[in-house]
Jmol script that loads the backbone (N, CA, C; Angstrom):
load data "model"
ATOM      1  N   UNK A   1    -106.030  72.360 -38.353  1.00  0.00           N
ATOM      2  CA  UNK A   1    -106.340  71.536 -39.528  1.00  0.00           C
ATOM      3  C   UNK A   1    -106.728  72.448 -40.703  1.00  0.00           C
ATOM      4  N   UNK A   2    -106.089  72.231 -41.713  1.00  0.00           N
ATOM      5  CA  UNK A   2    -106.498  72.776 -42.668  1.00  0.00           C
ATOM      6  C   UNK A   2    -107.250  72.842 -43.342  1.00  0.00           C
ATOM      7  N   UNK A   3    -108.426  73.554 -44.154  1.00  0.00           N
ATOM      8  CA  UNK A   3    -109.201  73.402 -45.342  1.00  0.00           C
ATOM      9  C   UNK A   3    -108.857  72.664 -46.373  1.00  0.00           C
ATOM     10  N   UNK A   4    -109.885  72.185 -47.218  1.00  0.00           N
ATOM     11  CA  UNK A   4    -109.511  71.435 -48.394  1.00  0.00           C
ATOM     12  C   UNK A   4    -109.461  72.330 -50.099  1.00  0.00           C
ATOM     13  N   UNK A   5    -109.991  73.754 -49.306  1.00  0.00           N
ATOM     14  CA  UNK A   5    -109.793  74.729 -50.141  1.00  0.00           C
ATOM     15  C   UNK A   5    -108.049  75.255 -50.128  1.00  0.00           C
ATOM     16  N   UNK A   6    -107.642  75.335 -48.784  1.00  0.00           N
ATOM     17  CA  UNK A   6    -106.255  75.570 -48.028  1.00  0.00           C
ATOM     18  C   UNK A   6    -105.178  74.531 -49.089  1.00  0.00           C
ATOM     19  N   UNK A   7    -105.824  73.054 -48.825  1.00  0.00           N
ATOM     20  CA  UNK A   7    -104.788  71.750 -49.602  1.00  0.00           C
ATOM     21  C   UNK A   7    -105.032  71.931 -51.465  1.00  0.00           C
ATOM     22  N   UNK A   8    -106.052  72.425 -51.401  1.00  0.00           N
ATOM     23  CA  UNK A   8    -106.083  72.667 -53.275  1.00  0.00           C
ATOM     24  C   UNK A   8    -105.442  73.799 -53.520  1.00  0.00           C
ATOM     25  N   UNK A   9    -105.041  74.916 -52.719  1.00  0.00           N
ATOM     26  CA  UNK A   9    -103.825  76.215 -52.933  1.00  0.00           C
ATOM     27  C   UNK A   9    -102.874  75.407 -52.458  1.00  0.00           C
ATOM     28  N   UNK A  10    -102.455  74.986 -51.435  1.00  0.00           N
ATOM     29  CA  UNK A  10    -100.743  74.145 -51.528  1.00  0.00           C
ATOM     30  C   UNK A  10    -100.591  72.935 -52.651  1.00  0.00           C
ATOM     31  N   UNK A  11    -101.537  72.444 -53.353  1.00  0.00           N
ATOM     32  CA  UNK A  11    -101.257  71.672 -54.101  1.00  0.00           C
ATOM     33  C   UNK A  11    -101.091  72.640 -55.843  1.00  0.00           C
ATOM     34  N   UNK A  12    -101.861  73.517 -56.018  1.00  0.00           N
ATOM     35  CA  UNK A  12    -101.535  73.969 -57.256  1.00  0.00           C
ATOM     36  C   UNK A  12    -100.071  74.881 -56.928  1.00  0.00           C
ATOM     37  N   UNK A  13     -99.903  75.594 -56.039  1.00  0.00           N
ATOM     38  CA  UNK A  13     -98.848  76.407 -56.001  1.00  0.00           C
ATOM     39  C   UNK A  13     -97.774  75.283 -56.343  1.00  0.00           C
ATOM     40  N   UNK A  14     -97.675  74.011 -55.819  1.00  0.00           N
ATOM     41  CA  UNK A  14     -96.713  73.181 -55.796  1.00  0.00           C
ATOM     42  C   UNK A  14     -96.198  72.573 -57.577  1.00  0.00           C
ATOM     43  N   UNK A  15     -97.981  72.775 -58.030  1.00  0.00           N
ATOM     44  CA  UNK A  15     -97.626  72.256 -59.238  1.00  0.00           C
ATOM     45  C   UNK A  15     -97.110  73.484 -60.529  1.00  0.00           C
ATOM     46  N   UNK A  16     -97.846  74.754 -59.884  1.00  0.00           N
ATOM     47  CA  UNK A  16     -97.354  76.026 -60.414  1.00  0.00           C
ATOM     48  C   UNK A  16     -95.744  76.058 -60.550  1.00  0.00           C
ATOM     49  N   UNK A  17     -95.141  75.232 -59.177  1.00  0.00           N
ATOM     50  CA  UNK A  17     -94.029  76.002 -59.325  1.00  0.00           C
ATOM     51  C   UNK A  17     -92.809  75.207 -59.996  1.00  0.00           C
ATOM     52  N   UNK A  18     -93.383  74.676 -61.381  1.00  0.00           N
ATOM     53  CA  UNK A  18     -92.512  73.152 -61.778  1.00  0.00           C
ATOM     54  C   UNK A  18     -93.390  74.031 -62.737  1.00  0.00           C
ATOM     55  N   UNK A  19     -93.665  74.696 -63.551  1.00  0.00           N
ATOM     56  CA  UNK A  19     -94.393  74.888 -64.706  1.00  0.00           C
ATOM     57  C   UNK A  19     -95.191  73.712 -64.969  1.00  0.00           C
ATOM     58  N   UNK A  20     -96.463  73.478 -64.139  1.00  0.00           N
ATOM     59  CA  UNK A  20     -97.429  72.316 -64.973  1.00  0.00           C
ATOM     60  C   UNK A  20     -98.273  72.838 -65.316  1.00  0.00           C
ATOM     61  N   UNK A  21     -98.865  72.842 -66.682  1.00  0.00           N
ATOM     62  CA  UNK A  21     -99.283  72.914 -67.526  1.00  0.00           C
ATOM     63  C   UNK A  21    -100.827  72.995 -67.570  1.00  0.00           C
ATOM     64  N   UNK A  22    -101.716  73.439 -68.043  1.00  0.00           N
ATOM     65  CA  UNK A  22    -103.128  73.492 -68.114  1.00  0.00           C
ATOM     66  C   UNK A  22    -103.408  73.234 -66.685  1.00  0.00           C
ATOM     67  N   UNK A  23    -103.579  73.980 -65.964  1.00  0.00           N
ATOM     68  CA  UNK A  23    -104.096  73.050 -64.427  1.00  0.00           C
ATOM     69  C   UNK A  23    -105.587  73.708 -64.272  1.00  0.00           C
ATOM     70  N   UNK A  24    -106.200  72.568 -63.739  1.00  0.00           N
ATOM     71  CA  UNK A  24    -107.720  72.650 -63.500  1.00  0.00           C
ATOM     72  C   UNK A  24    -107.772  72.158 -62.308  1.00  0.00           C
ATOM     73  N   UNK A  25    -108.929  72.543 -61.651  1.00  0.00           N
ATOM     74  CA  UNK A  25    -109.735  72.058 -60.093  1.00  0.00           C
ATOM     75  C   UNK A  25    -110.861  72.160 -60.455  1.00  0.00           C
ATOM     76  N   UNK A  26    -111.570  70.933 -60.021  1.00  0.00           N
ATOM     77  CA  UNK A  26    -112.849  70.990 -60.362  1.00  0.00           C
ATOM     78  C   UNK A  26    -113.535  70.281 -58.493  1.00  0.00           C
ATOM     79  N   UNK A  27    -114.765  71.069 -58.535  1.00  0.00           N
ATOM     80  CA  UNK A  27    -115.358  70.711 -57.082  1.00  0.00           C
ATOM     81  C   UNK A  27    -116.262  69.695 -57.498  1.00  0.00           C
ATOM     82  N   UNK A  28    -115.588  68.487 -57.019  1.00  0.00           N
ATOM     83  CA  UNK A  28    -116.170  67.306 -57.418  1.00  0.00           C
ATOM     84  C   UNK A  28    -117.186  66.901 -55.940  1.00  0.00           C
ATOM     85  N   UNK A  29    -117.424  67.752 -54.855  1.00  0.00           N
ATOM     86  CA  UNK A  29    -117.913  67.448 -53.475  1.00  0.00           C
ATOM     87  C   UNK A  29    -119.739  66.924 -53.880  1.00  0.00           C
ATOM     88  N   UNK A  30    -119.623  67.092 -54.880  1.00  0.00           N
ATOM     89  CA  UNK A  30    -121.322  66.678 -54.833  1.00  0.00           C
ATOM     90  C   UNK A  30    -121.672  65.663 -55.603  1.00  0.00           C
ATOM     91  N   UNK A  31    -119.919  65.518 -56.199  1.00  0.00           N
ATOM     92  CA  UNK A  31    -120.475  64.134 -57.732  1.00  0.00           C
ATOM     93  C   UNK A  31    -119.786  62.903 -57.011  1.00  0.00           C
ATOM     94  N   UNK A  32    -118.888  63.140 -56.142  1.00  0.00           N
ATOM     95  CA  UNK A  32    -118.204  61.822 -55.843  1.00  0.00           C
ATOM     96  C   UNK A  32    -117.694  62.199 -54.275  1.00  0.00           C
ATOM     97  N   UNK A  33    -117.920  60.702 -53.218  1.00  0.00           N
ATOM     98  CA  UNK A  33    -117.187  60.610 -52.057  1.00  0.00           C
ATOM     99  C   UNK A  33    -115.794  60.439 -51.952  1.00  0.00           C
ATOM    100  N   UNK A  34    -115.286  60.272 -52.730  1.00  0.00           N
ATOM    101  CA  UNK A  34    -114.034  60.544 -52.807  1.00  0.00           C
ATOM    102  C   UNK A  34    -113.265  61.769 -52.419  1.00  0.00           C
ATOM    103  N   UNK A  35    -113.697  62.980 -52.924  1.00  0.00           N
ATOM    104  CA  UNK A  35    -112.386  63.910 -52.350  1.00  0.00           C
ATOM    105  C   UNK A  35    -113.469  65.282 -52.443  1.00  0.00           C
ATOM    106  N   UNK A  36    -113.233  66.597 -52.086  1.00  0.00           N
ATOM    107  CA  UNK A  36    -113.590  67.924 -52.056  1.00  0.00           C
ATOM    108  C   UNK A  36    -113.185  68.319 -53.868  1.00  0.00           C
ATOM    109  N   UNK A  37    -112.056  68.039 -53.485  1.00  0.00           N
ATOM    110  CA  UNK A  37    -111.579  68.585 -55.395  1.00  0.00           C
ATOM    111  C   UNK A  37    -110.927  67.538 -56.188  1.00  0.00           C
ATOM    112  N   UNK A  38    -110.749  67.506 -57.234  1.00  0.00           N
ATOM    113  CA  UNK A  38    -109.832  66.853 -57.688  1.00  0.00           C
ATOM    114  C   UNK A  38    -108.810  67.916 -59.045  1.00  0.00           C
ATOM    115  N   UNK A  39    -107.396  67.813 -58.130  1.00  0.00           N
ATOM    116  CA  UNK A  39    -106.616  68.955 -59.210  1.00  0.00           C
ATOM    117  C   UNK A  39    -105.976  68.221 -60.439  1.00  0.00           C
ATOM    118  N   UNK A  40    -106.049  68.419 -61.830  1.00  0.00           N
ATOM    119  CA  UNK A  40    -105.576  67.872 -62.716  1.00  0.00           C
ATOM    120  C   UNK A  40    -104.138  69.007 -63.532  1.00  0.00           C
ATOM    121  N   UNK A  41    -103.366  68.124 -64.060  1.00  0.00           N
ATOM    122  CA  UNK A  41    -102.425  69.016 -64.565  1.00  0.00           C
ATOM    123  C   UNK A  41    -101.549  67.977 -65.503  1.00  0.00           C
ATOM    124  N   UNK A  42    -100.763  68.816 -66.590  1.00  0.00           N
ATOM    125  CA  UNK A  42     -99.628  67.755 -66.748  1.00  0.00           C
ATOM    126  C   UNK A  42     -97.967  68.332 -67.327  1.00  0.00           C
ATOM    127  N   UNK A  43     -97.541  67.430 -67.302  1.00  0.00           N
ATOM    128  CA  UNK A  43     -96.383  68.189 -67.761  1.00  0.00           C
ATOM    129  C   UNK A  43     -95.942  67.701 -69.347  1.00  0.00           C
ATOM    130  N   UNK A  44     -94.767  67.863 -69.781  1.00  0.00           N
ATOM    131  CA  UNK A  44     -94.320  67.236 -71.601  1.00  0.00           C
ATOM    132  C   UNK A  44     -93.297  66.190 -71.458  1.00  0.00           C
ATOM    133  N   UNK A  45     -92.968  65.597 -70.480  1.00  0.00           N
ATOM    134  CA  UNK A  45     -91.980  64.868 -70.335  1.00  0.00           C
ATOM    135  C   UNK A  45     -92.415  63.805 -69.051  1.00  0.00           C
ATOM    136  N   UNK A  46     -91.974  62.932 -68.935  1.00  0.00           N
ATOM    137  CA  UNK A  46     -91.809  62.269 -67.594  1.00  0.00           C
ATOM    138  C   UNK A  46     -90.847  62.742 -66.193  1.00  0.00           C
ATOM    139  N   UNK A  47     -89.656  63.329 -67.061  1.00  0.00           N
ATOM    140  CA  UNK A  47     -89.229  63.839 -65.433  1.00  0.00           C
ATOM    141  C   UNK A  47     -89.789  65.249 -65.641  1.00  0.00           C
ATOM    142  N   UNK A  48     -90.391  65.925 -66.017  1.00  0.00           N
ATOM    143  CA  UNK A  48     -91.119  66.877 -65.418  1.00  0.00           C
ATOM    144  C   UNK A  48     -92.393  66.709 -64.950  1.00  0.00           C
ATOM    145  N   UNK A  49     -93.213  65.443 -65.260  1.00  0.00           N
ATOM    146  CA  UNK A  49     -94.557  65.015 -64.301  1.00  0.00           C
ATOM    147  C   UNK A  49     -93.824  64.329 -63.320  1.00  0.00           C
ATOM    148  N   UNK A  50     -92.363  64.039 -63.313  1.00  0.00           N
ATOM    149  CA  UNK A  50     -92.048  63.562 -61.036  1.00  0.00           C
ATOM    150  C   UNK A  50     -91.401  64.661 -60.727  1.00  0.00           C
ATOM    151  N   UNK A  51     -91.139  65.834 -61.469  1.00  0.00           N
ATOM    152  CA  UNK A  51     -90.725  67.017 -60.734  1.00  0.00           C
ATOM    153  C   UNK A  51     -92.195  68.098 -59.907  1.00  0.00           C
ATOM    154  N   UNK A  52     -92.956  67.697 -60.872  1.00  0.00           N
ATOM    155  CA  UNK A  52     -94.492  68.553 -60.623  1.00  0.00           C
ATOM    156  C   UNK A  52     -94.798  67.826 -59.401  1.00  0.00           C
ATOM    157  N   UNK A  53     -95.221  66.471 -59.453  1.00  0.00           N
ATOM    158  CA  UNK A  53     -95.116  65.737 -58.216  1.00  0.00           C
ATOM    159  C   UNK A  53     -94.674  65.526 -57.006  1.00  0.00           C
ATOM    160  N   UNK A  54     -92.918  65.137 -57.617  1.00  0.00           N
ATOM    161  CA  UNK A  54     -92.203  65.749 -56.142  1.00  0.00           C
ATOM    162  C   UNK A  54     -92.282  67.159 -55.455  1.00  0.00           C
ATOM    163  N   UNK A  55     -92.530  68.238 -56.623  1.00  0.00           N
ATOM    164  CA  UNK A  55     -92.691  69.095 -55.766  1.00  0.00           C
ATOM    165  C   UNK A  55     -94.324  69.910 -54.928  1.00  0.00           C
ATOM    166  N   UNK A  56     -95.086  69.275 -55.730  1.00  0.00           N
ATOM    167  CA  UNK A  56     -96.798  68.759 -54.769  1.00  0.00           C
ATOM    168  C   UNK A  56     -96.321  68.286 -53.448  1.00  0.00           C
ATOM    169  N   UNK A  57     -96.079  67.285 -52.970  1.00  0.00           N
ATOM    170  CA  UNK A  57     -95.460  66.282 -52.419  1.00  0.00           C
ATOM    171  C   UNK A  57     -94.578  67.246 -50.982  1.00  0.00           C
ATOM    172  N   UNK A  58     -93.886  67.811 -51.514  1.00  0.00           N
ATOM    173  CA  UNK A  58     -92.794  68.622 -51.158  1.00  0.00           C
ATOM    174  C   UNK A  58     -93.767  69.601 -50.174  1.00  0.00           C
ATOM    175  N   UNK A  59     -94.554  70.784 -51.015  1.00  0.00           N
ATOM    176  CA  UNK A  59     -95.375  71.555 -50.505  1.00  0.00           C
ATOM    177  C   UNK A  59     -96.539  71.134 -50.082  1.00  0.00           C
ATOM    178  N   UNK A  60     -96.946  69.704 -49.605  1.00  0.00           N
ATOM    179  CA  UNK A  60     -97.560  69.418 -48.880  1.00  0.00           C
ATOM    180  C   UNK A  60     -97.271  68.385 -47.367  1.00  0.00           C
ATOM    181  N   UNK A  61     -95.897  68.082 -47.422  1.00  0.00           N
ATOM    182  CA  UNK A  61     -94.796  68.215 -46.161  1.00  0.00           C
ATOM    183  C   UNK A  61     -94.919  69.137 -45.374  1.00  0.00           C
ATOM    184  N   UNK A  62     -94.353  69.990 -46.010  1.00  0.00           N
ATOM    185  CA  UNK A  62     -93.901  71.414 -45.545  1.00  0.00           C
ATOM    186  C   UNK A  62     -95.098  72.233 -45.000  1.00  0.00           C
ATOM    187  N   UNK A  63     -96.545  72.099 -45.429  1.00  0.00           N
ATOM    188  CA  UNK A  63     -97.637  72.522 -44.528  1.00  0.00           C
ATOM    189  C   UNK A  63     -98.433  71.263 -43.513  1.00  0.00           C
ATOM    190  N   UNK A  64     -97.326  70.686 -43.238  1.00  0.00           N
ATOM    191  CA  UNK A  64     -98.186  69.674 -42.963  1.00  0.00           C
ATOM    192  C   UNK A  64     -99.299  68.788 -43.078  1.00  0.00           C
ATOM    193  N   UNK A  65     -99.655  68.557 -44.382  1.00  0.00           N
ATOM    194  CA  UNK A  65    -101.090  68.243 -45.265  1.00  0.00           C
ATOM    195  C   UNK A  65    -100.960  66.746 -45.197  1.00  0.00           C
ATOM    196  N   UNK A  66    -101.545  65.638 -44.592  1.00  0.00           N
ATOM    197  CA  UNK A  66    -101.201  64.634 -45.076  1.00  0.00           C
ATOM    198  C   UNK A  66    -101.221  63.703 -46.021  1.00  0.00           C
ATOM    199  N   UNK A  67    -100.261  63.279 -46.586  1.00  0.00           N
ATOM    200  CA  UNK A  67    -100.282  62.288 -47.518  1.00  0.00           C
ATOM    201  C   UNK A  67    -100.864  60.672 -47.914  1.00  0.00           C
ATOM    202  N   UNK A  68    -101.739  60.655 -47.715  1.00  0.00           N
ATOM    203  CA  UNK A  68    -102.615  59.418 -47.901  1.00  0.00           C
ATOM    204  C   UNK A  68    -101.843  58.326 -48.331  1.00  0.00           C
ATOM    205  N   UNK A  69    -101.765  58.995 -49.662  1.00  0.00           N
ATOM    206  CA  UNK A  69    -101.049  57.482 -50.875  1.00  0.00           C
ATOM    207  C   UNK A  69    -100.129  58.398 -51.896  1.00  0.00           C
ATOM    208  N   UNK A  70     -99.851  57.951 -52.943  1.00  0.00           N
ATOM    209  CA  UNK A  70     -98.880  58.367 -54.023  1.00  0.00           C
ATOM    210  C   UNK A  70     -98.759  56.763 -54.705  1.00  0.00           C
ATOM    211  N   UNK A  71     -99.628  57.232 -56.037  1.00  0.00           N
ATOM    212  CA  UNK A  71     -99.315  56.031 -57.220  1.00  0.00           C
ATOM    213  C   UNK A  71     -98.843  57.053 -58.311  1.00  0.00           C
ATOM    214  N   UNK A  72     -98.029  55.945 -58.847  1.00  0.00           N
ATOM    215  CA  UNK A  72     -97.874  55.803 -60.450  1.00  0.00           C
ATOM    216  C   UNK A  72     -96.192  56.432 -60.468  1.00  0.00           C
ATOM    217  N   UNK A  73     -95.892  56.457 -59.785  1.00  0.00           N
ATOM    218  CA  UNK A  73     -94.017  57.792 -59.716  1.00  0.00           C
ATOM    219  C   UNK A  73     -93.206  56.349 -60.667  1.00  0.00           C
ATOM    220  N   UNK A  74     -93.637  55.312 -60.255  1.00  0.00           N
ATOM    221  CA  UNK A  74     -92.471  54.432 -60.965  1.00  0.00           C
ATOM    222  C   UNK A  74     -92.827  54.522 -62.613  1.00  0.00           C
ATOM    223  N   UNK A  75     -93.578  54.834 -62.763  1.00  0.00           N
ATOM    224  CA  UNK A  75     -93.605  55.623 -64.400  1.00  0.00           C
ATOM    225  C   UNK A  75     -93.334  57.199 -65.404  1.00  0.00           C
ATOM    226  N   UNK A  76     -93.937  57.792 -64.698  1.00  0.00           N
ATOM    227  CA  UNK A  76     -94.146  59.275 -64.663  1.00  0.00           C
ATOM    228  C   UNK A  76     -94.874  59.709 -65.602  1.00  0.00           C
ATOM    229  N   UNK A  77     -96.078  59.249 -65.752  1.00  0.00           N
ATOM    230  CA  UNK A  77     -97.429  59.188 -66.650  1.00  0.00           C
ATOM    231  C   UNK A  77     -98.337  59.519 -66.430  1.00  0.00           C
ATOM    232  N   UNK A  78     -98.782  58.630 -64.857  1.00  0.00           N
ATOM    233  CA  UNK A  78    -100.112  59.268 -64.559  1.00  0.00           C
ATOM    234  C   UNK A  78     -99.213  59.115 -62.918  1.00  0.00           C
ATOM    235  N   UNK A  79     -99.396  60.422 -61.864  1.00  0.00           N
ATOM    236  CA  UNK A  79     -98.802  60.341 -60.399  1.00  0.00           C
ATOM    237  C   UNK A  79    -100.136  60.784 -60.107  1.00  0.00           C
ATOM    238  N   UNK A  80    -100.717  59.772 -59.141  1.00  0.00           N
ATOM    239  CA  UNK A  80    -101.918  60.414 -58.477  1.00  0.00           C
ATOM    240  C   UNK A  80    -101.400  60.530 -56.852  1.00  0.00           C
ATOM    241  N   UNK A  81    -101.692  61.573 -56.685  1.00  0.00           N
ATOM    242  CA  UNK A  81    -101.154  62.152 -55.053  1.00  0.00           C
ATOM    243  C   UNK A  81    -102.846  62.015 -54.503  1.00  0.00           C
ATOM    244  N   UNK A  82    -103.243  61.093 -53.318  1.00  0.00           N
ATOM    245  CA  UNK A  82    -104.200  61.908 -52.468  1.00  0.00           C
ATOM    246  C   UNK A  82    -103.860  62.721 -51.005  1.00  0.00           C
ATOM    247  N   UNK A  83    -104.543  63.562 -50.828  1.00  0.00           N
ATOM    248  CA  UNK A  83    -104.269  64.226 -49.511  1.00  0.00           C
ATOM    249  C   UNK A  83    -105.752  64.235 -49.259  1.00  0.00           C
ATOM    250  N   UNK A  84    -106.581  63.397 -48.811  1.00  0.00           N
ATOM    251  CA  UNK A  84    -107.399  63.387 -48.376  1.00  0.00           C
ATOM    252  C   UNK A  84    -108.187  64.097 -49.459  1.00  0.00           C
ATOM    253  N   UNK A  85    -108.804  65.048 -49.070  1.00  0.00           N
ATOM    254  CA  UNK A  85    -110.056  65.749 -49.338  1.00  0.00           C
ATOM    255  C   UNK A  85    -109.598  66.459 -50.642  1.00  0.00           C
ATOM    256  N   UNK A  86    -108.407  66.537 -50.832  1.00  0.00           N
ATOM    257  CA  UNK A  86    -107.655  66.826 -52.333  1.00  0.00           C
ATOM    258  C   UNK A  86    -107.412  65.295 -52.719  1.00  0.00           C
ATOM    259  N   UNK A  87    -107.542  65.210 -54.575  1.00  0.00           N
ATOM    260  CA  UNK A  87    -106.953  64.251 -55.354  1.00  0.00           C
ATOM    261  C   UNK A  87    -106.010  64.992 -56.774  1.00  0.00           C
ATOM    262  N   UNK A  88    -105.530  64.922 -56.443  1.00  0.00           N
ATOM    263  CA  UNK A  88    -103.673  65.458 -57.415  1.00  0.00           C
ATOM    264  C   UNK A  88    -103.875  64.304 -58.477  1.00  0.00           C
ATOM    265  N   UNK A  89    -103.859  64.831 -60.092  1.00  0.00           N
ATOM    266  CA  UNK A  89    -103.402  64.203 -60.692  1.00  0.00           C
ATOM    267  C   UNK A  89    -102.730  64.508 -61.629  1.00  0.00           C
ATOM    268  N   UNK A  90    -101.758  64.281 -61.764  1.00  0.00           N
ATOM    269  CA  UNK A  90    -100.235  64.873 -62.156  1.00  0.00           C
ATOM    270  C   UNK A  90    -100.062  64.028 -64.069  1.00  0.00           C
ATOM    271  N   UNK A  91    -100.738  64.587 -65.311  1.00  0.00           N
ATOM    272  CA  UNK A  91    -100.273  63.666 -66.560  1.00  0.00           C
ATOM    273  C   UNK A  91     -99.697  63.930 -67.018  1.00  0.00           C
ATOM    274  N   UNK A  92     -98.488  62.917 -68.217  1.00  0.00           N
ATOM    275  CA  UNK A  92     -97.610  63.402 -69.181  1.00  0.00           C
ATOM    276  C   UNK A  92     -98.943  63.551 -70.427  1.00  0.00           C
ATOM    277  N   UNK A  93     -98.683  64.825 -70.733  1.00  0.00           N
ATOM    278  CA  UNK A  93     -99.835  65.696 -71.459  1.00  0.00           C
ATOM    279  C   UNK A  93    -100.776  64.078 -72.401  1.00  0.00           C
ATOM    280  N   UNK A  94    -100.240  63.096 -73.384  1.00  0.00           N
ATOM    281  CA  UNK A  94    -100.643  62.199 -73.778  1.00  0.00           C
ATOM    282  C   UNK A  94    -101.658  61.263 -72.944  1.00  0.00           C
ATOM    283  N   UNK A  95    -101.213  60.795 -71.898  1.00  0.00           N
ATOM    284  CA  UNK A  95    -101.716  60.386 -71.199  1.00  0.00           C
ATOM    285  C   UNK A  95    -103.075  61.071 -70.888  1.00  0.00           C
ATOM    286  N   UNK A  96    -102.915  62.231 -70.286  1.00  0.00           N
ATOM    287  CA  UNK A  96    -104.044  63.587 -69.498  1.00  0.00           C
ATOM    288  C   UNK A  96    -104.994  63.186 -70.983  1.00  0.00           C
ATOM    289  N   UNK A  97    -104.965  63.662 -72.546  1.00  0.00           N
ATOM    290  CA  UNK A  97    -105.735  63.587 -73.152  1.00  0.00           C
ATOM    291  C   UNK A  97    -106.545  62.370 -73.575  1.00  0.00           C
ATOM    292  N   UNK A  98    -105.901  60.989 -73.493  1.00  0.00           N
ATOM    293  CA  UNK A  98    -106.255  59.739 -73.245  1.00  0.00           C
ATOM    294  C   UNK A  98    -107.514  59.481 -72.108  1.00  0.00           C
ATOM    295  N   UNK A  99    -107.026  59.951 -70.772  1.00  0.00           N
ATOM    296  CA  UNK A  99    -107.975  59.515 -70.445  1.00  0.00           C
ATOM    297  C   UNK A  99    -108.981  60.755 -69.614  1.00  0.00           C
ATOM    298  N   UNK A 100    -108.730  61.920 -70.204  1.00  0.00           N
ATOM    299  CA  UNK A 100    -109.619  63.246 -70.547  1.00  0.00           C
ATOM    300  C   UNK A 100    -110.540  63.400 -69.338  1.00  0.00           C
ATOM    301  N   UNK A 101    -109.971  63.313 -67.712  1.00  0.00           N
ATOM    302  CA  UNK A 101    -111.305  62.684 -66.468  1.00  0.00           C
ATOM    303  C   UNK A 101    -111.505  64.568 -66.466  1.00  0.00           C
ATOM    304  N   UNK A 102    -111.513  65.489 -67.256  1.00  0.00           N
ATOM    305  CA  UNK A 102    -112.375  66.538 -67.208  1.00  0.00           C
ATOM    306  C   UNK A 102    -113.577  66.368 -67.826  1.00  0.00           C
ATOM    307  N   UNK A 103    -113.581  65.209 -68.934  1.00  0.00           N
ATOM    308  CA  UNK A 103    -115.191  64.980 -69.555  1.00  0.00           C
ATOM    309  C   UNK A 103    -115.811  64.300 -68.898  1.00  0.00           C
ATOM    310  N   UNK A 104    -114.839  63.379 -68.050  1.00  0.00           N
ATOM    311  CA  UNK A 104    -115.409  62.136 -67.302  1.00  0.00           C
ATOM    312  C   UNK A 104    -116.544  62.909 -65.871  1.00  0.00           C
ATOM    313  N   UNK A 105    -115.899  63.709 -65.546  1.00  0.00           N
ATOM    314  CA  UNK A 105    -116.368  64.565 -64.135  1.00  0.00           C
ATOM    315  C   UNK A 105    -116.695  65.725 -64.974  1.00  0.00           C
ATOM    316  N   UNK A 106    -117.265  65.708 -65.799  1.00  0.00           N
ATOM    317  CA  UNK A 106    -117.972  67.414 -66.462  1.00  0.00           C
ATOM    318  C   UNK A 106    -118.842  67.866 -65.382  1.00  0.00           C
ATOM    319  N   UNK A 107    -119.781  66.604 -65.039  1.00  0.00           N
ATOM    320  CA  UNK A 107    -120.555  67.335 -63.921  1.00  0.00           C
ATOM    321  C   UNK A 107    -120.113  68.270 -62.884  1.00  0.00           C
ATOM    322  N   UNK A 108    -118.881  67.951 -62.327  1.00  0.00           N
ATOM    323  CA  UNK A 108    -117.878  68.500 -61.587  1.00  0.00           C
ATOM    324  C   UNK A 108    -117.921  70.176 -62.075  1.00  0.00           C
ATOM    325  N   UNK A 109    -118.472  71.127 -61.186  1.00  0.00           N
ATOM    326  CA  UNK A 109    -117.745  72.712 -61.214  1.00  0.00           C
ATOM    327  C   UNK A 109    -116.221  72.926 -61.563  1.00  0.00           C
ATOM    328  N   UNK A 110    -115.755  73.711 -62.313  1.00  0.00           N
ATOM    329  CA  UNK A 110    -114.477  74.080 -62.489  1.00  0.00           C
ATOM    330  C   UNK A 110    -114.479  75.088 -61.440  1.00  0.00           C
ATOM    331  N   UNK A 111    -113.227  75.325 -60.640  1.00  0.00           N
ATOM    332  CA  UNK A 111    -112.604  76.354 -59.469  1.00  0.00           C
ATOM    333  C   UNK A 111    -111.717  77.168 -59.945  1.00  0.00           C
ATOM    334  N   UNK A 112    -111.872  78.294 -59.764  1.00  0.00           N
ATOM    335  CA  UNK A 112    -110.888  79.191 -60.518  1.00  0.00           C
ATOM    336  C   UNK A 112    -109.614  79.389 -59.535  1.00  0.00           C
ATOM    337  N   UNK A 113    -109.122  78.787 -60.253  1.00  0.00           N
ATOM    338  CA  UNK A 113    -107.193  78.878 -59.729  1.00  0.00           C
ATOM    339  C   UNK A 113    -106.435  79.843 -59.784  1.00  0.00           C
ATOM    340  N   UNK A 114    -106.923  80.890 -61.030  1.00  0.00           N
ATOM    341  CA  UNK A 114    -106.026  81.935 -61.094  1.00  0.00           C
ATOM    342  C   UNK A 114    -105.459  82.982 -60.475  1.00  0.00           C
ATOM    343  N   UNK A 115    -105.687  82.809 -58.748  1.00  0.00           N
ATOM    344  CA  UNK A 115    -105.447  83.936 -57.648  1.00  0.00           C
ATOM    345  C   UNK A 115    -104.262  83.368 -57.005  1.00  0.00           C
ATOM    346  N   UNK A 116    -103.995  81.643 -57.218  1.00  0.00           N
ATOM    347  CA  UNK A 116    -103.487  80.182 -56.531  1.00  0.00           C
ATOM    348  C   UNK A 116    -102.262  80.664 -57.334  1.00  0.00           C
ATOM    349  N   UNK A 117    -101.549  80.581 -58.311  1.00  0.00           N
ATOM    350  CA  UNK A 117    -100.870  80.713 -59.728  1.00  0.00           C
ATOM    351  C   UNK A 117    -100.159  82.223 -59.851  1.00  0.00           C
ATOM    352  N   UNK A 118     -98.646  82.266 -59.838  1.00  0.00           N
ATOM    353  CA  UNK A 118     -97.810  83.194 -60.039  1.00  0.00           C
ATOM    354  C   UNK A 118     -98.129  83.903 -61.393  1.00  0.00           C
TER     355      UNK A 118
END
end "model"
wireframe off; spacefill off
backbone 0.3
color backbone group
């Protein structure tokens, strides 16, 4: 079984590798029961937030991570992926600044990704 540190590196690499855009992790384990992290990102288009997605999605198949749920693909606006103890949220950049859940979860630690990231 994997870490949820383990599912927040297969989930940014996944979103790394679709060029998404500003990506943040923040360790939300002490502000909310909901998840270990929650990864935010977005892309400039709609089929590049279901390409970032599908390919999250993709690289979390492929390590065997399981997939909880997957909302929002019939738009390509807001795709929230959970994998459990990870929450993926995938915005078309408009959207991401609309509803800004890095101010919302400020309390939330930021995780430095930049070791995760080509």
């Amino acid at each position: 079984m994997l870490e949820s540190k383990q599912i927040l590196e297969i989930a940014v690499k996944g979103a790394d590798d679709k060029r998404a855009e500003d990506i943040i992790a923040m360790d939300v384990s002490k502000v909310s029961l909901l998840a270990d992290y929650f990864l935010i990102c977005h892309g400039n288009s709609d089929k590049q937030v279901m390409a970032i997605a599908d390919s999250i999605i993709e690289a979390a198949h492929k390590a065997n991570v399981e997939i909880k749920r997957v909302e929002g693909r019939e738009n390509g606006k807001w795709v929230l992926i959970d994998l459990s103890e990870v929450i993926v949220h995938v915005f078309y950049h408009e959207e991401r600044e609309f509803y800004n859940l890095e101010k919302l979860w400020k309390d939330a630690p930021l995780v430095d990704v930049s070791s995760m990231v080509e």
